[in-house]
Backbone as numpy.savetxt, mean C-alpha at the origin, in Angstrom:
# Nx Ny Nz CAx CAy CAz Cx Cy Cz
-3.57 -14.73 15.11 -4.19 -13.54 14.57 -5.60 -13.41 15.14
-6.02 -12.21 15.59 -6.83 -12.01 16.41 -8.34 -12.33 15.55
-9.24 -13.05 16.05 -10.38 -13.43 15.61 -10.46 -13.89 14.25
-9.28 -14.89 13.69 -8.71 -16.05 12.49 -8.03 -17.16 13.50
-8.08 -18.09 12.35 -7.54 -18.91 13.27 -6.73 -19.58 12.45
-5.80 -20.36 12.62 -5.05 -21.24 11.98 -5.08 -22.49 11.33
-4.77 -22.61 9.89 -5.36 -23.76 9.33 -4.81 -25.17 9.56
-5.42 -26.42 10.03 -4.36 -27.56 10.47 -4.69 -28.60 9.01
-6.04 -28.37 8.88 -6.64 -29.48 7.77 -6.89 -29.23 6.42
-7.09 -28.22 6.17 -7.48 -27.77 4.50 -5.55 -27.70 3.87
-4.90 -28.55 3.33 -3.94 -28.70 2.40 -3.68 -27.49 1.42
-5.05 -26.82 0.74 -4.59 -25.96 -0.23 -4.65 -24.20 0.57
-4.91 -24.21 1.84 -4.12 -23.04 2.64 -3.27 -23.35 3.47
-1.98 -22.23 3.47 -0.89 -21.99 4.10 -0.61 -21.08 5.08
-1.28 -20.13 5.03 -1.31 -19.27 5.82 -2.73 -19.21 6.73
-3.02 -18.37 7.76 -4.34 -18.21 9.16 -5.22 -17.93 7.64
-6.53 -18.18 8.22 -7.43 -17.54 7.56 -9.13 -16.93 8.24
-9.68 -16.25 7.66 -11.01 -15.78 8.44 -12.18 -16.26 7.55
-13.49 -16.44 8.15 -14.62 -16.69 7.23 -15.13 -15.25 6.77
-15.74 -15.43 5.73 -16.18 -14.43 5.07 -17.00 -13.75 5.87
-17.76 -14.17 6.87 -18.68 -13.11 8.34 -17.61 -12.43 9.07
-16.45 -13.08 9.48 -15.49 -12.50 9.87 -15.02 -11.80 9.74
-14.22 -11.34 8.16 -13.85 -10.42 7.54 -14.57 -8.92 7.39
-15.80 -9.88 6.93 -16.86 -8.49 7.07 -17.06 -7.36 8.64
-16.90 -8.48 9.52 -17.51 -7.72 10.92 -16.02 -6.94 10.80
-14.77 -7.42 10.28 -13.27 -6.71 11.27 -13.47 -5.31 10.55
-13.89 -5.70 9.30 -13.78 -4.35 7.99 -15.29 -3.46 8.26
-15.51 -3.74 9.22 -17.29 -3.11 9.18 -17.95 -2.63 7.78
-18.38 -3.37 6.98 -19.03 -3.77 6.01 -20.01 -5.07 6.00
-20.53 -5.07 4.76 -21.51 -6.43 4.19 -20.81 -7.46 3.94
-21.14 -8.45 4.03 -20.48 -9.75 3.33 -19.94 -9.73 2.09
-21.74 -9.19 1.20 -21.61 -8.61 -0.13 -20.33 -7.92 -0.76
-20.04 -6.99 0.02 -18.50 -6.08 -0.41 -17.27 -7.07 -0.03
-17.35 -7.66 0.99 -16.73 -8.67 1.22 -15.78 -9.63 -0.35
-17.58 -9.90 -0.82 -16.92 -10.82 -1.72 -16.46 -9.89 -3.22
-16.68 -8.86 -2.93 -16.34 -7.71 -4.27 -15.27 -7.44 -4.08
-14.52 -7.95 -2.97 -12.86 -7.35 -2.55 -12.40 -8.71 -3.02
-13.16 -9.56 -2.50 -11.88 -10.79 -3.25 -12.15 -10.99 -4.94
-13.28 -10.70 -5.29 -13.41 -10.85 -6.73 -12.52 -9.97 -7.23
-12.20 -9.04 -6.68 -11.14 -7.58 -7.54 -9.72 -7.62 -6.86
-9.39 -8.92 -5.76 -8.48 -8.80 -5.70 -7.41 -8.36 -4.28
-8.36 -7.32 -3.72 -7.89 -6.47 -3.16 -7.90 -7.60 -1.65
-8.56 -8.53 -1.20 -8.82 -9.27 -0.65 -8.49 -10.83 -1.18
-7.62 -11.90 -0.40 -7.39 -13.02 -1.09 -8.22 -14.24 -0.91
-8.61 -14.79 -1.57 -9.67 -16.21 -1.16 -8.24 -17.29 -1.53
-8.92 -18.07 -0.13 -8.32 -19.55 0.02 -8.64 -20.35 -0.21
-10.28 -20.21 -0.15 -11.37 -21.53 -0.60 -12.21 -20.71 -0.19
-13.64 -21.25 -1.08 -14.55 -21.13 -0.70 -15.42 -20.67 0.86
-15.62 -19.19 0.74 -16.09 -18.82 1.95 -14.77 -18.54 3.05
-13.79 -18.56 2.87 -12.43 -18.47 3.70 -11.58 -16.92 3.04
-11.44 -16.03 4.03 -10.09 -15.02 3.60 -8.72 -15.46 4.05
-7.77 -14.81 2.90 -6.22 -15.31 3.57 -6.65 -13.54 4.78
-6.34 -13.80 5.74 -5.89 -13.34 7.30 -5.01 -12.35 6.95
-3.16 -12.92 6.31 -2.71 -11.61 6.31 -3.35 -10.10 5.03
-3.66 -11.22 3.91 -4.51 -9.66 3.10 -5.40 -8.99 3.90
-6.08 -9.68 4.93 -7.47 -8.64 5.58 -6.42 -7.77 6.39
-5.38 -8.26 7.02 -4.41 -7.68 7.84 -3.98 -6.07 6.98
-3.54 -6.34 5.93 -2.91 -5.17 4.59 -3.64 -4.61 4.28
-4.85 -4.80 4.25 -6.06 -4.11 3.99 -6.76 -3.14 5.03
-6.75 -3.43 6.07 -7.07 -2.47 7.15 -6.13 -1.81 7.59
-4.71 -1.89 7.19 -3.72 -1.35 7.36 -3.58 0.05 6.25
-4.20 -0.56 5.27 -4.09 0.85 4.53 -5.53 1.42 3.98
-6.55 0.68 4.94 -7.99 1.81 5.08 -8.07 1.73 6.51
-6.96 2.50 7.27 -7.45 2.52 8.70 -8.39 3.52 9.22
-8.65 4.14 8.62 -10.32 5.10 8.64 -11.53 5.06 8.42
-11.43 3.22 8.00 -12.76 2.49 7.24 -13.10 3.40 5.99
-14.28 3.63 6.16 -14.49 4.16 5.04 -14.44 5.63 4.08
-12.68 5.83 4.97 -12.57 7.01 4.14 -12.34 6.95 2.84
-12.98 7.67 1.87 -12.52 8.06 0.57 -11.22 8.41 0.14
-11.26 7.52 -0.52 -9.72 7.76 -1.46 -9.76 8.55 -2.72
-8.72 9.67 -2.15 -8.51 10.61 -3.64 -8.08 9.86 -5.12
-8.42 10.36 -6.19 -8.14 9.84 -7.52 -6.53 10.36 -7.41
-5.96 9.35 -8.58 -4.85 8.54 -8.53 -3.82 10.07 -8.70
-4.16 10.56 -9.18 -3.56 12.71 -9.42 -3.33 12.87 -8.59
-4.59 13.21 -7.61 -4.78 14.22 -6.45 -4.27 13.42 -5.21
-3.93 12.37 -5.34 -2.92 11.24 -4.54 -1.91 11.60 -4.54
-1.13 11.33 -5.83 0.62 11.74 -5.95 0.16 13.90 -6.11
-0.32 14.33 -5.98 -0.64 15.53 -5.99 -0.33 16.10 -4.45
-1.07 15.43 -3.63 -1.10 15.21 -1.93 0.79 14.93 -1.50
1.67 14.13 -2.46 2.48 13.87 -1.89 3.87 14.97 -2.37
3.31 15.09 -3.33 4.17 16.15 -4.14 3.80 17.48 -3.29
2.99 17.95 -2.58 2.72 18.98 -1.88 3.19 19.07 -0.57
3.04 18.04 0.32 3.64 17.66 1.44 5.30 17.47 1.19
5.87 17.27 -0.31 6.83 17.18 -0.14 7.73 18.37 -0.84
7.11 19.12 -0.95 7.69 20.65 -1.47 7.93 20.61 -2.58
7.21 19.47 -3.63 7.41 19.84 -4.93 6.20 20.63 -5.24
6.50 20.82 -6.89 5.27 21.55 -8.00 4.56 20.14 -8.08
3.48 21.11 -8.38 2.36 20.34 -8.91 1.72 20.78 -10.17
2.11 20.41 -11.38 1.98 21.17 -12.82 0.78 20.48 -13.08
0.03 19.28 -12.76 -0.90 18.74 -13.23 -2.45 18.76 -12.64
-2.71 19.77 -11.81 -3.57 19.81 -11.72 -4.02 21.45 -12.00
-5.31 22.00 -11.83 -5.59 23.55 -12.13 -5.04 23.56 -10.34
-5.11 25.64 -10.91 -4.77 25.92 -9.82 -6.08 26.38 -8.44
-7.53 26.02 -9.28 -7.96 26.15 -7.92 -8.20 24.65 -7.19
-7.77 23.50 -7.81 -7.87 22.12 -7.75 -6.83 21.85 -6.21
-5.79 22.37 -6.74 -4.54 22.67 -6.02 -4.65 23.26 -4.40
-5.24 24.34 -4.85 -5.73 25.57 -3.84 -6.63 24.32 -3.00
-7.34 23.46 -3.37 -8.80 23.28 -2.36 -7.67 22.24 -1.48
-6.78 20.86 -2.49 -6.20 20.02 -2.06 -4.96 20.58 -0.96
-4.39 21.60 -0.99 -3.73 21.97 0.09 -4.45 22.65 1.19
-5.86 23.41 0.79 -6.67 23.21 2.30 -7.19 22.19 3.02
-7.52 21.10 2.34 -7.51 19.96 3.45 -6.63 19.06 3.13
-5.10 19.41 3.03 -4.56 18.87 3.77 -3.87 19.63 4.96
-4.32 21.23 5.12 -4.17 21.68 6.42 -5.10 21.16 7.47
-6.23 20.61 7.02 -7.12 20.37 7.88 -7.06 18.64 8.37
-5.98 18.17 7.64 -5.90 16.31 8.29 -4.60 16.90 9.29
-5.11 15.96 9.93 -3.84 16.02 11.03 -3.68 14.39 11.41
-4.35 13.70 11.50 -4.28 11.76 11.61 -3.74 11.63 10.48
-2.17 10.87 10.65 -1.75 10.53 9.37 -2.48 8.99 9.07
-3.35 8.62 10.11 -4.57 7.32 9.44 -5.38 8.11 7.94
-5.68 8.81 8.29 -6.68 9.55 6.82 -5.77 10.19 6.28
-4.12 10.53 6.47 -3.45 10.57 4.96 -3.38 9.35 3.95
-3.44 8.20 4.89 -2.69 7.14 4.10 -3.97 6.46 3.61
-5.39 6.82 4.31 -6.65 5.79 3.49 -6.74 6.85 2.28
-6.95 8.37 2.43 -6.75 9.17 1.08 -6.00 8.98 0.63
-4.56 8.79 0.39 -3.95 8.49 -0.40 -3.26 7.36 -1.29
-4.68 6.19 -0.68 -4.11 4.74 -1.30 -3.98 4.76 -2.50
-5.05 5.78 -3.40 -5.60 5.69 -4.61 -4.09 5.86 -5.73
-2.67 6.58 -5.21 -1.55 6.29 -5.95 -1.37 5.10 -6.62
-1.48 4.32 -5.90 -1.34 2.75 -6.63 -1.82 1.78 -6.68
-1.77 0.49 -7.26 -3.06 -0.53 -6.74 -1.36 -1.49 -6.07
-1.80 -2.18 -4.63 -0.58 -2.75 -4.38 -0.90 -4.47 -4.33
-0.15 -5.09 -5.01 0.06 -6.73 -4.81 1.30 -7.05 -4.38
1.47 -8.38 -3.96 2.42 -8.93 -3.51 2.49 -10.21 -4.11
3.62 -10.73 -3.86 4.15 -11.99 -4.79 5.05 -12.16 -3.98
5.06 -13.51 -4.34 6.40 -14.49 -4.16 7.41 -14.80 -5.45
8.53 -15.33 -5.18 9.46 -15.66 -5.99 10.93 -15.89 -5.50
11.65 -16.16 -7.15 13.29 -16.75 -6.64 13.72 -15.53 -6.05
14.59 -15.78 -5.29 15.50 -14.71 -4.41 16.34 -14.18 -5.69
16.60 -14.62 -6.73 17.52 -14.04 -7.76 16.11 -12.55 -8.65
15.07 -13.34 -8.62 13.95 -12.36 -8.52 13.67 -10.64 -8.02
14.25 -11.20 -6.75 14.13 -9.53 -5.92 15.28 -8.78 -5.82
16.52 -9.50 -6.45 17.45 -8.63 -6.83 17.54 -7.85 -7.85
17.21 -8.56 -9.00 16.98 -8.08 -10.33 15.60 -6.93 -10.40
14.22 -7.19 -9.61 13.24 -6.22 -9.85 13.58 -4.98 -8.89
14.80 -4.79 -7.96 15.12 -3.68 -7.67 15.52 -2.66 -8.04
16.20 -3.10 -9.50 16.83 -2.31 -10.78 15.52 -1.72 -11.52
14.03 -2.42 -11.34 13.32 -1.96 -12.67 12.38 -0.86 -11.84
12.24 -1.02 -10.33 10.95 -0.62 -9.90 11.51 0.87 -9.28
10.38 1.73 -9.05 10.77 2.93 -8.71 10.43 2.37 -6.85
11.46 2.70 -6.14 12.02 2.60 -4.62 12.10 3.68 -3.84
11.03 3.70 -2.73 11.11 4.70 -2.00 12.24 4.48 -0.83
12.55 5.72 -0.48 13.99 6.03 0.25 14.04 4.98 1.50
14.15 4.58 2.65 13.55 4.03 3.40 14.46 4.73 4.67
15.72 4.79 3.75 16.98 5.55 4.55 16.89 7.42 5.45
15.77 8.07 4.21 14.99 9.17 5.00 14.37 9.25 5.85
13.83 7.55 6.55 12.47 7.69 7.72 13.73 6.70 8.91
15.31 6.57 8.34 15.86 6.13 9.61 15.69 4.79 9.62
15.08 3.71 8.54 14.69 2.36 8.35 16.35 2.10 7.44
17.01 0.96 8.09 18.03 0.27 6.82 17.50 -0.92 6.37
18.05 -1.45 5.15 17.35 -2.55 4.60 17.66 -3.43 5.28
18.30 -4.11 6.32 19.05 -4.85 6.25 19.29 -5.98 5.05
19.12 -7.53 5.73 19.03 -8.07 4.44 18.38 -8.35 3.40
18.98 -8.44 2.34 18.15 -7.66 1.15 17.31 -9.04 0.26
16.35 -9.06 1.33 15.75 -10.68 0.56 14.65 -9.91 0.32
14.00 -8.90 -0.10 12.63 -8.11 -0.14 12.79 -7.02 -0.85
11.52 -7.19 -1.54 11.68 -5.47 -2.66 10.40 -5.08 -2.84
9.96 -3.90 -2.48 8.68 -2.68 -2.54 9.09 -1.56 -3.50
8.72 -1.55 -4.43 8.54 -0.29 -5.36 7.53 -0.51 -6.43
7.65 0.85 -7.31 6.51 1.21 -7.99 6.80 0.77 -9.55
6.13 0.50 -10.13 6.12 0.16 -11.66 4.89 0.71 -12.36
5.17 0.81 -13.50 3.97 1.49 -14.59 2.86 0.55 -14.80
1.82 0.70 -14.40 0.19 -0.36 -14.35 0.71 -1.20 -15.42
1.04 -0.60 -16.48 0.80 -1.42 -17.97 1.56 -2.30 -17.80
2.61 -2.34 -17.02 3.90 -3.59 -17.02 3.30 -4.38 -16.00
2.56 -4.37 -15.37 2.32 -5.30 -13.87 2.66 -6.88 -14.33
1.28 -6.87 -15.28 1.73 -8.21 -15.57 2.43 -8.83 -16.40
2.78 -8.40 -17.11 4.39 -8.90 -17.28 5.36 -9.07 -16.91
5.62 -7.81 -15.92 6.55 -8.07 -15.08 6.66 -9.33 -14.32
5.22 -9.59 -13.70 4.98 -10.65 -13.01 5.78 -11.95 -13.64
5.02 -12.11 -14.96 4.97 -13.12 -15.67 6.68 -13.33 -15.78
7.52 -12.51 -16.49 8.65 -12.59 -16.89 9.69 -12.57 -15.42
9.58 -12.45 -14.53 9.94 -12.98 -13.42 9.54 -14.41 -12.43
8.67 -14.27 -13.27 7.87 -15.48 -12.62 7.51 -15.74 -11.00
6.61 -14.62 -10.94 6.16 -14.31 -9.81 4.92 -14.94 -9.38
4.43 -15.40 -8.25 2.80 -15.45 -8.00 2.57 -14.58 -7.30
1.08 -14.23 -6.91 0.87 -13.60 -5.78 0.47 -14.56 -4.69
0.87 -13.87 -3.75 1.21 -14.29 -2.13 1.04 -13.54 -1.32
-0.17 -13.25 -0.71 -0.59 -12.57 0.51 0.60 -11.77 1.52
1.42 -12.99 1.57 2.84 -12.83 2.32 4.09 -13.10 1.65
3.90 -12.18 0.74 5.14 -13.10 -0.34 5.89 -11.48 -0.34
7.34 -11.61 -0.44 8.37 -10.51 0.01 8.25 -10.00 -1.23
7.98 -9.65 -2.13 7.74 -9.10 -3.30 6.80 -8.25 -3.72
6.91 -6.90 -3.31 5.54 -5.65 -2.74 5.24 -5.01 -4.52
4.50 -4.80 -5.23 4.45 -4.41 -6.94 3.75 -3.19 -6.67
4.14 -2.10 -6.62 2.80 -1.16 -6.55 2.54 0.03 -7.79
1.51 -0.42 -8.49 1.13 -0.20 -9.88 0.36 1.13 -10.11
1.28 2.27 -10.71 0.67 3.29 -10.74 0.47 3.53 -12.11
-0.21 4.43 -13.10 -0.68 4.96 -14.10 0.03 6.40 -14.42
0.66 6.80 -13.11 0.93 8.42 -12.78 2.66 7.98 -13.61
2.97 9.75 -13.61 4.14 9.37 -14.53 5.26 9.00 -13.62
6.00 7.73 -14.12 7.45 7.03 -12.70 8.38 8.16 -12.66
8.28 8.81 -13.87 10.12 10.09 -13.32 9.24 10.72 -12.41
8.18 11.40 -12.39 7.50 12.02 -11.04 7.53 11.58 -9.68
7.29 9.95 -10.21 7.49 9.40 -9.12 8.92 9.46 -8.32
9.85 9.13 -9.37 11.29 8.84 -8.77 11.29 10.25 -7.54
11.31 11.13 -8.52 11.83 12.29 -7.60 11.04 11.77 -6.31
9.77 11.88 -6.43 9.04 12.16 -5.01 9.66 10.81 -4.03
10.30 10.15 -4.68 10.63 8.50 -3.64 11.79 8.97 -3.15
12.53 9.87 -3.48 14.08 10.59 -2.90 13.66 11.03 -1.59
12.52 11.63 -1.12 11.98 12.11 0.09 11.39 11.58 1.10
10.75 11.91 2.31 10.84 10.85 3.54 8.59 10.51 3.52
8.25 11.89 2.61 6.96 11.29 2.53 6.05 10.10 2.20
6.64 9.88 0.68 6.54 8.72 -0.03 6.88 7.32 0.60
8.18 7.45 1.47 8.15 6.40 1.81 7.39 5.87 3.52
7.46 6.91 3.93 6.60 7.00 5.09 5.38 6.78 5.33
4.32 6.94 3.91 3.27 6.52 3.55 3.06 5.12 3.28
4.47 4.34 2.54 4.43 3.43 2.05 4.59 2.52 3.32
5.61 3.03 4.88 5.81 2.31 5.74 4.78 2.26 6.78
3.66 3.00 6.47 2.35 3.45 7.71 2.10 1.98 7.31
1.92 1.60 5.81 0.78 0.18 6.06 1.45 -0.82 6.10
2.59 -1.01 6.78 3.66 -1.95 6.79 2.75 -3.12 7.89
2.78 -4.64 8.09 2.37 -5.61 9.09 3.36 -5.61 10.05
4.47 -4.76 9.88 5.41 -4.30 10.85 5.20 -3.93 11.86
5.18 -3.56 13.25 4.27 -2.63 14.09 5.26 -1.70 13.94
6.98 -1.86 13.91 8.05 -0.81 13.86 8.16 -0.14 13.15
7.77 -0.48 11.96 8.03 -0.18 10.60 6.81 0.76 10.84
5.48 0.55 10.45 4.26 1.65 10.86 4.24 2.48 11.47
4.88 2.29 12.64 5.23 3.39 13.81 5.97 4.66 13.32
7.29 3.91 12.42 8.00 5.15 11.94 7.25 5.64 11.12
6.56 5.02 10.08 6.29 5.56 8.93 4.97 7.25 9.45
3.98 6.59 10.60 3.41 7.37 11.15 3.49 8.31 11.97
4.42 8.49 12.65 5.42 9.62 13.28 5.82 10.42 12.06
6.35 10.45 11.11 6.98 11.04 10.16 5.94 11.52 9.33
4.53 10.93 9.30 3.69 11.53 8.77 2.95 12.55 9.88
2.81 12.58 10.93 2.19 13.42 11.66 3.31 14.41 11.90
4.70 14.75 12.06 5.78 15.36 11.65 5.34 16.08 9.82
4.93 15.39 9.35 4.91 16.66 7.71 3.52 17.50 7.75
2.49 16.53 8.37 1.09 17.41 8.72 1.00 18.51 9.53
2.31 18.40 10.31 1.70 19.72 11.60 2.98 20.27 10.59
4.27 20.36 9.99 4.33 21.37 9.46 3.25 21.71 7.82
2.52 21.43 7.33 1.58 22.03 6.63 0.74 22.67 6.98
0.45 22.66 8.25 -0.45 23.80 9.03 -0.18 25.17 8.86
């Protein structure tokens, strides 16, 4: 991994990792914010002064605009429900009006997907393989089959669940989190039947496949988003 390196001697990491100067220079930021990403999460510590590598990886994957602003968690699934030819009953209508003029005006599906992280907060976990069969039944699942992706084998599960269940869910599956752990949780507040519908369509999941560590998987997901932007023009 480009400018991390691999751990041979520290026992309690498993995966590459970066120093906290490191992280900062890849993310062009302070150290300071640095350590406000791993305190909240969004960033994983291995030890002291060390990032896990693949979170900085997931992380610039889904702020690839640095520091673009992310829409509130509405005007997120609002953005996707519009691009995807649904209603949008929850916002006013000049709210509406402004959010479908710029999204005539993005055309980089990089600044759809850093605006629109704010849908969910996303973790990952590990667990039993009897695990990711069973949380496929509970979580709301975007299509993957609309962007031309098949599952193949089915040792991995990405969908959405209601914030309030996160951790429980966790708990009652008995999950950890794992930087690289096949178990994707992505925790929204917004209502899941809204969601369902919008996961039937190729946006939702195309968004979800832009920040894939995949390069294939990204590729599609970003083609298919620059495909829904030039028709919103």
């Amino acid at each position: 991994m480009t400018d991390c390196f691999a751990n041979a001697k520290l026992s309690v990491v498993s995966a590459d990792f970066c120093t906290t100067d490191e992280a900062a220079r890849r993310l062009g930021m302070t150290r300071r914010r640095v350590q406000q990403l791993l305190d909240t999460g969004d960033l994983t510590r291995v030890a002291r002064g060390l990032v896990d590598a693949t979170s900085l990886d997931r992380h610039l994957a889904a702020h690839p605009t640095g520091r673009t602003r992310a829409w509130a968690e509405s005007t997120a699934w609002a953005a996707v429900a519009l691009l995807s030819g649904a209603r949008v009953d929850w916002l006013g209508a000049s709210q509406t009006s402004r959010l479908r003029a710029a999204l005539r005006d993005t055309a980089d599906p990089a600044e759809l997907v850093a605006r629109t992280r704010g849908r969910a907060v996303v973790r990952t976990f590990t667990g039993h393989s009897s695990a990711v069969r069973r949380l496929a039944d509970r979580l709301v699942v975007a299509d993957r089959a609309t962007l031309g992706l098949t599952a193949g084998d089915v040792d991995w599960v990405d969908g959405y669940l209601d914030a309030a269940a996160l951790d429980a869910t966790a708990a009652s599956f008995g999950l950890r989190e794992d930087p690289v752990g096949a178990i994707t949780l992505r925790a929204t507040a917004f209502d899941l039947d809204a969601v369902a519908r919008l996961a039937d369509g190729p946006v939702l999941a195309a968004l979800d496949a832009a920040t894939s560590l995949d390069p294939r998987e990204r590729g599609v997901g970003e083609r298919v988003l620059t495909g829904v932007l030039e028709g919103a023009r």
